[in-house]
VEXTIVO-718898 format. One record per residue (C-alpha): x, y, z; residue in one letter. Coordinates in steps of 0.1 Angstrom, whole numbers, plus 5000, padded with zeros to 4 digits. Layout:
XYZA
...
REM end
This chain:
435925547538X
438125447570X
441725427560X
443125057555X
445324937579X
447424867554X
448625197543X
449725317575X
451425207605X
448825117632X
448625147664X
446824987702X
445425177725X
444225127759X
440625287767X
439425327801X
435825337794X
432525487812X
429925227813X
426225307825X
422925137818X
420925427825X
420325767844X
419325587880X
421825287875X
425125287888X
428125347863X
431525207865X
434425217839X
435524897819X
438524887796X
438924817764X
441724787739X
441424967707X
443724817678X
444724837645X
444125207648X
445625447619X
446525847629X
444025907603X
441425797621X
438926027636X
437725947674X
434625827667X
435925607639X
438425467664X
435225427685X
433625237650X
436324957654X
435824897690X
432424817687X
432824617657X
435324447677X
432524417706X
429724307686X
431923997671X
432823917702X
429423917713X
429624247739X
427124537741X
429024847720X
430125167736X
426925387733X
427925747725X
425825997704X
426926187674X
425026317639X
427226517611X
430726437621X
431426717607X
431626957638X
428827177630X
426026937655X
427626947686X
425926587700X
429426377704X
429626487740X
432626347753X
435226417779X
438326267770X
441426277796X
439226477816X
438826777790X
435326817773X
436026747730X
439826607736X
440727017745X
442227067711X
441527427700X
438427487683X
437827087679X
434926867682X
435126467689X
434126387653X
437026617643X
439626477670X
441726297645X
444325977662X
447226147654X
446826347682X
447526037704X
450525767701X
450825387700X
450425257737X
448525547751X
446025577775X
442725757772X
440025777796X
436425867777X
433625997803X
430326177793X
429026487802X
429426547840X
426726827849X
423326787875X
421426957843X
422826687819X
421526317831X
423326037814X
420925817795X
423625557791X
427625507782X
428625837768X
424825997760X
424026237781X
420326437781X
421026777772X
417526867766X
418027137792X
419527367767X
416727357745X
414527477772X
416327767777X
416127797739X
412227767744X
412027997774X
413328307750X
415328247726X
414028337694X
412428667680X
408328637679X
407829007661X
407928997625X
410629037608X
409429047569X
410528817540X
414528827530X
414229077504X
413129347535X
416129247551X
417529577533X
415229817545X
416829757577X
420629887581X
422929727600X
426829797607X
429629547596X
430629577638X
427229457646X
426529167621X
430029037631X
429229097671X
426128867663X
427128637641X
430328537665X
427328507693X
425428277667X
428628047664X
427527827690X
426527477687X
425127417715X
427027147722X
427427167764X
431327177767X
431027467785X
428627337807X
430727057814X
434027227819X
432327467843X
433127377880X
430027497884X
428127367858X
426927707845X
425227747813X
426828127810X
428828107780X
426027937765X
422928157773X
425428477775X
426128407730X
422228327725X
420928637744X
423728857730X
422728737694X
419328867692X
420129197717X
422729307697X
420529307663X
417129567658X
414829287653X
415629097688X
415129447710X
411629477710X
411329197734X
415529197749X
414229217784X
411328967783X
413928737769X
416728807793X
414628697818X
413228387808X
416428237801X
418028307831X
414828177849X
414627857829X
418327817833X
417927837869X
415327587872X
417427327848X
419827317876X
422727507865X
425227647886X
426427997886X
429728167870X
432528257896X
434128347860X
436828037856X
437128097820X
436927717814X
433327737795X
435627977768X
439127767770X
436627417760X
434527567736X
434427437701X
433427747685X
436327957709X
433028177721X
434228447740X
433228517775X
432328867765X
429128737757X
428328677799X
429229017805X
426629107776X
424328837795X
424629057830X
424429367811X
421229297797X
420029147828X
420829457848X
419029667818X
415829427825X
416429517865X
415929877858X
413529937829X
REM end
């Protein structure tokens, strides 16, 4: 339930607004002001309230995506003051609670700004490139038995923790869009490193390797020039470690 404005003291904000009808139509940024706002409001509640404001007025709403508000997703892609999520550590949009801001302030909300992500329209952005890279590799096709003959296979403490950090990532594109580049590294570097690091995703590590890289490449990401942005934006604080595991494995797939 959105807090009542009633219960705490509100406050306006000024939002400075990207507005685009769709991927081959120009954009241009609009302003809108954002009031009776509470610091327990979350982002995309604050967001709620200017589109009910909109609609009653008889304006198109902000269009932005989002799904579990609960930071787990990854969809609310939004660059806010020019840092992908707000740039609060280890925070997603949905989890970017008003507080963070104060009465008077000024945000400006963009989408996704990467070739590989097209913007469908406001805030969405396509980012159906990252599930190709997905679908080029990522994923084991041996089999790996039912969960009781997950047993029969040991596996250190170090390396379930090395893999599960890598499986941490939602997806969500920050990195892409922090990147200068607009490199999918950080991104492709945790899903590779997942499945290498464990038994059951060796038998086909350099197939894999290679079909990532190659569908990444034809999405129409950039390369890393290692900026460290993708790591300082990401949600789920992935560690770049994971691109050197990336080139590592690439360089195995080179040799063997």
């Amino acid at each position: 339930m959105s807090p009542s404005k009633n219960d705490h003291k509100t406050m306006t904000l000024k939002l400075i607004v990207w507005r685009q009808n769709g991927p081959n139509e120009p954009g241009r940024f609009e302003t809108y002001l954002a009031r009776e706002i509470t610091e327990h409001h979350s982002f995309l509640e604050m967001l709620d309230v200017v589109n009910e404001d909109l609609i009653k007025e008889g304006k198109e709403p902000i269009v932005y995506d989002h799904d579990c508000r609960e930071g787990i997703c990854g969809t609310c892609s939004q660059v806010i003051n020019g840092l992908p999520h707000g740039g609060q550590t280890r925070t997603t949009v949905c989890q970017l609670h008003m507080r963070k801001f104060k009465d008077g302030d000024t945000i400006y909300i963009e989408p996704w700004r990467a070739r590989a992500f097209p913007i469908l329209k406001d805030l969405v952005v396509d980012r159906g490139a990252l599930d190709k890279i997905i679908q080029a590799g990522g994923y084991t096709s041996v089999r790996t038995g039912a969960a009781v003959d997950g047993n029969s296979i040991l596996i250190s403490k170090e390396k379930a923790d090395y893999a599960m950090d890598a499986a941490e990532c939602i997806g969500c594109g920050a990195c892409v869009a922090a990147c200068p580049n607009g490199a999918a590294m950080l991104f492709t570097g945790a899903k590779v490193s997942q499945l290498a690091e464990l038994p059951q995703g060796k038998v086909e590590a350099m197939e894999r390797v290679n079909s990532m890289l190659g569908a990444m490449q034809e999405c129409g990401f950039g390369n890393c020039t290692n900026h460290y942005e993708c790591q300082a934006s990401c949600p789920k604080d992935i560690d770049v470690k994971f691109i050197s595991r990336l080139n590592r494995e690439y360089l195995k797939a080179l040799v063997f």
